[in-house]
ZALORO-375135 format. One record per residue (C-alpha): residue number from 1; residue in one letter; x, z, y. Coordinates in steps of 0.5 Angstrom, whole numbers. Example, Ala and Ser with C-alpha at 12.3 -4.5 7.8 and 13.67 -1.06 7.14 Angstrom:
REC   nr  rest      u      w      v
REC    1     A     25     16     -9
REC    2     S     27     14     -2
***
This chain:
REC   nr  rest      u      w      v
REC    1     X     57    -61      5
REC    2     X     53    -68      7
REC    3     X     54    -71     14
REC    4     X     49    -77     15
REC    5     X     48    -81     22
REC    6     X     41    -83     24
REC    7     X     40    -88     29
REC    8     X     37    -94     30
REC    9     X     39   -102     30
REC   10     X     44   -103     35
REC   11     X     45    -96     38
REC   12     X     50    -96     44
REC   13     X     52    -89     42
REC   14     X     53    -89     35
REC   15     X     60    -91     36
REC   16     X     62    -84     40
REC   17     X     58    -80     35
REC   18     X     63    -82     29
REC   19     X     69    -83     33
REC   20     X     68    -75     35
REC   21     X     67    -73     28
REC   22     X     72    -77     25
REC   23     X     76    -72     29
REC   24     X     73    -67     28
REC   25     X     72    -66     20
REC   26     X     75    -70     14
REC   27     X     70    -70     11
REC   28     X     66    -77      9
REC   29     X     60    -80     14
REC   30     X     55    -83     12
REC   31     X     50    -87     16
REC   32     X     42    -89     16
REC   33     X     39    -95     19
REC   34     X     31    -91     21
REC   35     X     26    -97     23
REC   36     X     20    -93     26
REC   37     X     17    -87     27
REC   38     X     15    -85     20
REC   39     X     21    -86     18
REC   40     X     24    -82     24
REC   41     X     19    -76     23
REC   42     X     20    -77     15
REC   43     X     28    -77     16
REC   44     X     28    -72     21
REC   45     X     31    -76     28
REC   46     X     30    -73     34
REC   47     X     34    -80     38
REC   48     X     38    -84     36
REC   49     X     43    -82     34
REC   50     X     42    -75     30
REC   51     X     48    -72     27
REC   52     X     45    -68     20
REC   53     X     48    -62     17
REC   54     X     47    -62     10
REC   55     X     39    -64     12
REC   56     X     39    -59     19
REC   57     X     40    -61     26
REC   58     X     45    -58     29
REC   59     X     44    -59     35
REC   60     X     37    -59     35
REC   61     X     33    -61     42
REC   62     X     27    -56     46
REC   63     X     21    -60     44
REC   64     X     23    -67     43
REC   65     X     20    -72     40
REC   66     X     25    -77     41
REC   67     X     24    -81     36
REC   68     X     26    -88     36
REC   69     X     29    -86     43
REC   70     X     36    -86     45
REC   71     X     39    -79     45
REC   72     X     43    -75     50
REC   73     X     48    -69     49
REC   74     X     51    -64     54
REC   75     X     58    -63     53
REC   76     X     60    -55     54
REC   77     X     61    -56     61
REC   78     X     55    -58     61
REC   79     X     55    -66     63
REC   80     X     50    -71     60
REC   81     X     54    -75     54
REC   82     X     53    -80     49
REC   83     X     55    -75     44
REC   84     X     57    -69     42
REC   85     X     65    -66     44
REC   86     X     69    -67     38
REC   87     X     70    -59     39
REC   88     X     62    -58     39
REC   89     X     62    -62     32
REC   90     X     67    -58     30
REC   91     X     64    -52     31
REC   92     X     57    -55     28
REC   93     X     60    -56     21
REC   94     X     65    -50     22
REC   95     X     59    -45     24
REC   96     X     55    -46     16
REC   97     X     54    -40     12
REC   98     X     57    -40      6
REC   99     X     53    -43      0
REC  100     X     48    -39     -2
REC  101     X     49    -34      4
REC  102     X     41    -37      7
REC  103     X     38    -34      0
REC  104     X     41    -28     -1
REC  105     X     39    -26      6
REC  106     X     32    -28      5
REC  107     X     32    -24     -3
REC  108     X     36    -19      0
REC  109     X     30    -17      5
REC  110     X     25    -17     -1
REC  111     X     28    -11     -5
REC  112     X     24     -5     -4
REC  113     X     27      1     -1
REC  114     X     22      7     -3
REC  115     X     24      9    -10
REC  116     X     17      9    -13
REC  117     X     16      2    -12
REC  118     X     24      1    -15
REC  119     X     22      4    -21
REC  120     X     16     -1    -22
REC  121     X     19     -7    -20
REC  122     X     24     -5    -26
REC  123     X     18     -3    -30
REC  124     X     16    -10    -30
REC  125     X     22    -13    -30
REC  126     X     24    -10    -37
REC  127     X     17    -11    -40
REC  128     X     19    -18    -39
REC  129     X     26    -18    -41
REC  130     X     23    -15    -49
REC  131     X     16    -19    -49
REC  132     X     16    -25    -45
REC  133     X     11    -22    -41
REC  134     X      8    -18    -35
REC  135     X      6     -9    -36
REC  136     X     -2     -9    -35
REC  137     X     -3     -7    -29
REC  138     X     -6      0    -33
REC  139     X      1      1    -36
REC  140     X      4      2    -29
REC  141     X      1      9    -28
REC  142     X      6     14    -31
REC  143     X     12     10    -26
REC  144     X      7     11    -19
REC  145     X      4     19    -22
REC  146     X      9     22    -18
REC  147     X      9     18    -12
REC  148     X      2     20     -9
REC  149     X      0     12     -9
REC  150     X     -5      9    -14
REC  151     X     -1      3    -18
REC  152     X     -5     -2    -14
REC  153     X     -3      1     -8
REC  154     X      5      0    -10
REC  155     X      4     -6    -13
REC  156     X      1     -9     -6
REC  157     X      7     -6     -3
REC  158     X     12    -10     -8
REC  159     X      7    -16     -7
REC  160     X      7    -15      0
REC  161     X     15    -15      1
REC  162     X     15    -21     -4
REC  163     X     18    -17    -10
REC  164     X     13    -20    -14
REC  165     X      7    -23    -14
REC  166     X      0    -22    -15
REC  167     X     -6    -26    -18
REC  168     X    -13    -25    -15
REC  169     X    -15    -19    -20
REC  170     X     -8    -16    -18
REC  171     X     -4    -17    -24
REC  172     X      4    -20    -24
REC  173     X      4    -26    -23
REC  174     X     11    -27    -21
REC  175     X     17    -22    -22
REC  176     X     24    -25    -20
REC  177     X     27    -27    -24
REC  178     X     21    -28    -28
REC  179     X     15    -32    -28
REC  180     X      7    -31    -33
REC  181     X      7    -39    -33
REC  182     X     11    -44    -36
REC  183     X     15    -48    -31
REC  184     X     22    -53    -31
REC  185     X     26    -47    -33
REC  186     X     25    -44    -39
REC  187     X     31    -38    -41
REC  188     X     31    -34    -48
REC  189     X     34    -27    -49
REC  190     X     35    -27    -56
REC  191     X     29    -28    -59
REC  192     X     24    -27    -53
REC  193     X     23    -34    -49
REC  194     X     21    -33    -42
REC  195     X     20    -37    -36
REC  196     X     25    -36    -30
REC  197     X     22    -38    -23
REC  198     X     29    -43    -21
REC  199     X     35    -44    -22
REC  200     X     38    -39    -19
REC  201     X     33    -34    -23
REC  202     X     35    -36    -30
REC  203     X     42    -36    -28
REC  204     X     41    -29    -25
REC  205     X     38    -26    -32
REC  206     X     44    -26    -37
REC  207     X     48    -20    -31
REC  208     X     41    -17    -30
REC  209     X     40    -15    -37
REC  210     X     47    -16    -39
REC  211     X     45    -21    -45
REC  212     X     46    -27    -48
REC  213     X     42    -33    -46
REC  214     X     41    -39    -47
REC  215     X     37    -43    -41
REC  216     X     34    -50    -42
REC  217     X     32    -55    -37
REC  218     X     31    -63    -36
REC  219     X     34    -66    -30
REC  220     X     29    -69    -25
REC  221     X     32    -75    -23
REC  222     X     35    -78    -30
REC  223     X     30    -74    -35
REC  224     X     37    -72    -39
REC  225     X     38    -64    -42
REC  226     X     41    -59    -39
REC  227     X     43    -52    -42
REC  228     X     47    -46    -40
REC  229     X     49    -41    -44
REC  230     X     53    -34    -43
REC  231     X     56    -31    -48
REC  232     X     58    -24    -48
REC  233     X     59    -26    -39
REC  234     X     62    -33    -41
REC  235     X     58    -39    -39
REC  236     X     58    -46    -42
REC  237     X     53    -51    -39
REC  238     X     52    -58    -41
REC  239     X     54    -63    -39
REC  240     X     61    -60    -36
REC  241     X     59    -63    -29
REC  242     X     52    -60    -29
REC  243     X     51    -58    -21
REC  244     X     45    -53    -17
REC  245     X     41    -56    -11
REC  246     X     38    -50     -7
REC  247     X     33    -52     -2
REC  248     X     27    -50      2
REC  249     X     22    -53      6
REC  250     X     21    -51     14
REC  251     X     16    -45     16
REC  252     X     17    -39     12
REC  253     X     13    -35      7
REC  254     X     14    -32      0
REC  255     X     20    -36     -5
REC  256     X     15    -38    -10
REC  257     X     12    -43     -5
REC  258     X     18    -44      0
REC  259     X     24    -45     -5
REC  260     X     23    -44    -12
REC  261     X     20    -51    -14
REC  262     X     27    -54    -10
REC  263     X     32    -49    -14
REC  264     X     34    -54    -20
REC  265     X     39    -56    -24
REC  266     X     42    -62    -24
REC  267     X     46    -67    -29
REC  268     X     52    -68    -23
REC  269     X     53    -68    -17
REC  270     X     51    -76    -16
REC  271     X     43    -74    -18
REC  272     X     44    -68    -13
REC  273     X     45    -72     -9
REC  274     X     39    -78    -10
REC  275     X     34    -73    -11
REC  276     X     36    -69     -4
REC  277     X     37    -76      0
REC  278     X     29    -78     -2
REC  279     X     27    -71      0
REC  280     X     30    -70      7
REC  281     X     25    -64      8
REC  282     X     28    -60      4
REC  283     X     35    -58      6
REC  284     X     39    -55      2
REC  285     X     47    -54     -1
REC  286     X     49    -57     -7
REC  287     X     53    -51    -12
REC  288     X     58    -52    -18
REC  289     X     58    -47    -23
REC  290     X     62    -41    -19
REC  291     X     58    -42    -14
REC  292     X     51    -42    -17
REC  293     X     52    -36    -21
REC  294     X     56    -31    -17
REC  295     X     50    -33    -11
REC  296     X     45    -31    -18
REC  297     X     50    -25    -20
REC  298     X     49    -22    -13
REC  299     X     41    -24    -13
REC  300     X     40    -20    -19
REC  301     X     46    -17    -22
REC  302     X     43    -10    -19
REC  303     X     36    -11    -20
REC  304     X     36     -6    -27
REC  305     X     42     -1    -23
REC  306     X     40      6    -23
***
């Protein structure tokens, strides 16, 4: 968990905000200078000072746009302070859910309930699995006979609930975990290559399948390799100390344009954290190898089940 303080040169309330949370968390503090506006609004400072969780405001004021001004909390009895109560910081940091917790609940809402668009989703996903690519549209037909709904009806309602996603012409595009374009992640299931959407995607296809793979990656910061094999369950990533970033931006819409591009591996914790710092849009947690995989197991795991 990241704790940062924004504030600018010389803030009176500063003090009583890192006095309060050095009582309330032994975790460490950091501090950073914001100079003007832009960097205000870049860094995400609703008034000096602001306490950011892992990115996010705890705290976050009605239509603020404080800026460089100075900035008042109530305390649970309502009176205007310089800073939140230690019991008040407590319960911020306490109150975070657990890694991954976030995205499982934003796929989770995803899986497609009516048993016709399951059988397609699974139908795409096992096409993928042994070719490397999508089914045509026209090879979907015997999975929707039965369903009295055309092919492109059901694949609109997976498209629709962010199962997958459709070019213009109403092919898959995407099928998490899998996507048609190259991207930074790219996973081999025996021999057939294919290309996950993210981190989390590639990790998630060895327990969907309940194959071996080997996924290959180039961390962002330093252009060093990273490999993750699973063999017969057992994961081996290299480097040892490879860490996962999972992020969004603000605002909502389908995974592929909201997270994916920001669920990456990285060689350590030290280059997570560099690339999180000079992306402050883009909250996220930092995952060790446990965490991202049991979060990918839970994500995908189940896909393929009957």
């Amino acid at each position: 968990m990241r704790l940062e303080v924004l504030h600018i040169p010389d803030c009176p309330n500063l003090s009583p905000m890192l006095r309060h949370l050095a009582e309330a968390t032994d975790l460490p503090i950091t501090t950073r200078v914001i100079l003007n506006d832009s960097a205000a609004v870049a860094f995400g400072m609703a008034g000096s000072p602001t306490l950011l969780i892992d990115g996010v405001d705890p705290f976050p004021p009605d239509d603020c746009e404080c800026g460089l001004s100075c900035r008042l909390y109530r305390d649970e009895d309502g009176q205007i302070v310089p800073a939140p109560s230690i019991e008040q910081l407590r319960d911020a940091i306490n109150s975070l859910p657990a890694p991954g917790d976030v995205l499982s609940a934003w796929r989770t809402r995803a899986l497609p309930l009516d048993p016709i668009e399951r059988s397609v989703q699974q139908a795409i996903l096992r096409t993928f699995a042994t070719t490397g690519h999508p089914p045509e549209a026209a090879d979907l037909g015997p999975a929707t006979a039965d369903g009295g709904r055309s092919t492109g009806e059901v694949l609109k309602a997976l498209h629709e609930a962010d199962a997958i996603r459709l070019t213009e012409d109403g092919q898959v595009a995407v099928a998490y975990p899998f996507s048609t374009t190259p991207t930074r992640h790219q996973v081999r299931i025996g021999s057939v290559d294919v290309y996950a959407m993210c981190a989390i995607d590639a990790l998630g296809i060895a327990p969907m399948l309940n194959q071996d793979t080997l996924i290959e990656f180039v961390d962002l910061t330093t252009g060093q390799p990273i490999t993750v094999t699973n063999t017969r369950g057992l994961t081996t990533w290299e480097p040892a100390g490879a860490v996962v970033f999972i992020g969004a931006e603000a605002g909502g819409g389908p995974s592929a344009d909201c997270c994916c591009n920001y669920l990456n591996f990285f060689t350590n914790q030290a280059a997570a954290e560099a690339w999180s710092t000079a992306h402050p849009q883009v909250p996220g947690q930092i995952l060790n190898h446990p965490e991202a995989e049991s979060l990918a197991t839970r994500l995908f795991g189940h896909l393929l089940a009957p």
